[in-house]
C-alpha positions as CSV (number, residue, x, y, z in Angstrom):
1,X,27.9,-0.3,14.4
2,X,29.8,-0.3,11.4
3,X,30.7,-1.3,8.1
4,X,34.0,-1.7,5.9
5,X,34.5,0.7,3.4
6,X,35.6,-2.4,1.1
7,X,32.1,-4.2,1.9
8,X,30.1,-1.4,0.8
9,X,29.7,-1.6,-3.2
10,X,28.6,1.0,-4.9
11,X,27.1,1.3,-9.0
12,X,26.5,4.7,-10.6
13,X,23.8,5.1,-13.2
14,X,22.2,7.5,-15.7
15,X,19.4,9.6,-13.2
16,X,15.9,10.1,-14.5
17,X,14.2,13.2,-14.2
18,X,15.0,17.0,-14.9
19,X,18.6,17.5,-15.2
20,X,18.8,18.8,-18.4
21,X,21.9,17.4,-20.6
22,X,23.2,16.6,-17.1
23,X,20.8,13.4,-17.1
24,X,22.3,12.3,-20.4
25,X,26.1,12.6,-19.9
26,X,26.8,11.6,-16.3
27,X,25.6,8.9,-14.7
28,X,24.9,10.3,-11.0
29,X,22.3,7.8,-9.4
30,X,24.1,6.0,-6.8
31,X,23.1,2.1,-5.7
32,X,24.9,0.9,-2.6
33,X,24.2,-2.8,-1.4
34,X,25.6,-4.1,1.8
35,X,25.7,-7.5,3.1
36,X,23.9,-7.4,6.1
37,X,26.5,-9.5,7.4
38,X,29.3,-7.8,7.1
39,X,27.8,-4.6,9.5
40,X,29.8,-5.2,12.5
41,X,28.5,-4.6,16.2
42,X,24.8,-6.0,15.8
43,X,23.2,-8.9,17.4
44,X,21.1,-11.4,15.9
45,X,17.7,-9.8,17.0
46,X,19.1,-6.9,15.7
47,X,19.7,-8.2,12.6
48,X,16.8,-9.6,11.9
49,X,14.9,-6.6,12.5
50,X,17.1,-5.3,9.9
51,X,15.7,-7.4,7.3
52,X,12.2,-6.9,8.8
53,X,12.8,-3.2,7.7
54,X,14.5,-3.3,4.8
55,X,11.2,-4.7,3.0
56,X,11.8,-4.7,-0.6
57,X,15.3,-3.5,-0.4
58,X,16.3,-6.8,0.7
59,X,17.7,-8.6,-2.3
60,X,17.9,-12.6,-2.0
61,X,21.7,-12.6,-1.6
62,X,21.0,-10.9,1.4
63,X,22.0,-8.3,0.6
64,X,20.3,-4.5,1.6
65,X,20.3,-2.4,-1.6
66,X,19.5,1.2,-1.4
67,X,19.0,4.0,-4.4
68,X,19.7,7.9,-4.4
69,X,19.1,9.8,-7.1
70,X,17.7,13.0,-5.5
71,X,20.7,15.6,-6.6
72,X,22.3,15.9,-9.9
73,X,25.5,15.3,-8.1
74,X,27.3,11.8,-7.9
75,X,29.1,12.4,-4.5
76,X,25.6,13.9,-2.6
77,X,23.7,10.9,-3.9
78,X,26.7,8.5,-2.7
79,X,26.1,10.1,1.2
80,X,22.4,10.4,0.8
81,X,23.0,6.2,0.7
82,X,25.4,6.1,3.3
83,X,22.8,8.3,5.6
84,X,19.8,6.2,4.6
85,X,21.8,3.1,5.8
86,X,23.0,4.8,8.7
87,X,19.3,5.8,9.7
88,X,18.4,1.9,8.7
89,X,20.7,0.3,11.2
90,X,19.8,3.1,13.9
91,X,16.0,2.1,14.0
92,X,17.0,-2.0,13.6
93,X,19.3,-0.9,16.7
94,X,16.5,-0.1,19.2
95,X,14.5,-3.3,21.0
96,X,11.1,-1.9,20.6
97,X,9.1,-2.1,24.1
98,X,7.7,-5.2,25.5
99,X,3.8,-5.0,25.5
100,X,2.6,-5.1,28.9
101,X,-1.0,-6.1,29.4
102,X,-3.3,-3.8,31.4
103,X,-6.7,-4.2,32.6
104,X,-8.7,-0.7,33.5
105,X,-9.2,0.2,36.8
106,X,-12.7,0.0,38.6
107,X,-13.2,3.3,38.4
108,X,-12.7,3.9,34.7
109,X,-15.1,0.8,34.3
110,X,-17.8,2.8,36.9
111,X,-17.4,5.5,35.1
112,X,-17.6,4.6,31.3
113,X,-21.2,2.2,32.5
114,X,-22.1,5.3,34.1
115,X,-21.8,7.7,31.0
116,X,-23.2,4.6,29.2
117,X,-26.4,4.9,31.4
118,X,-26.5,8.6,30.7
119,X,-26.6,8.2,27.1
120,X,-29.3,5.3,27.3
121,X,-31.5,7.5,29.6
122,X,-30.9,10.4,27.5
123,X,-32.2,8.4,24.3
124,X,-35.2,6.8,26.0
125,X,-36.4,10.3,26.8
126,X,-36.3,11.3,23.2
127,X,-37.8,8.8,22.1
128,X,-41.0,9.0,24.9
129,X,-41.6,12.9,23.8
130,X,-42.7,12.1,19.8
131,X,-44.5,15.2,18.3
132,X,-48.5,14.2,17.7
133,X,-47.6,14.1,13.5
134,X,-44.8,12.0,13.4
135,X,-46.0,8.3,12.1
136,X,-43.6,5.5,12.7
């Protein structure tokens, strides 16, 4: 899987947070959207399980939209995006497992109706043995 370094777009931002007079000179949050599109090498299914992930960082264009403002650094925040959208396509990538229905055995059955029993019968015995005082 990959995508074109011309359909990657990026937009750089003033960062909130601590920074000092970093925050108000240089504008070091990244945004990178992406056309899901234009990522080359994945099949429909894949795709859509793309969107299914992306949530909220799907735009209505289509689009995947990711935000990195974690360093005071333009070029960190730039490949924190590129790694978020490289882990995004990784986990679309995988076909999760087919659910195979399964039915106990006859043993587990016999043996969960007999611990059952012995919770029943240890009940009934407790509540046979009442002290003389107790009114109910």
């Amino acid at each position: 899987m990959f995508v074109h370094r011309s359909d990657l777009r990026f937009a750089f931002s003033r960062s909130s947070g601590p920074g000092g007079q970093n925050v108000n000179k240089l504008s070091t949050r990244a945004e990178l959207r992406v056309p899901v599109s234009k990522i080359v090498g994945m099949d429909e299914q894949a795709a859509a399980r793309l969107r299914a992930m992306a949530g909220r960082r799907l735009t209505a264009e289509d689009e995947i939209m990711l935000v990195a403002d974690t360093t005071r650094s333009q070029q960190d925040n730039k490949a924190e995006c590129i790694e978020r959208l490289s882990e995004l396509v990784l986990r679309a990538i995988v076909r999760p497992k087919t659910r195979r229905k399964t039915k106990p055995s006859r043993g587990a059955k016999e043996r969960r109706l007999a611990g059952k029993k012995k919770d029943s019968q240890t009940k009934s015995l407790r509540r046979s043995r009442r002290s003389p005082g107790h009114d109910d």
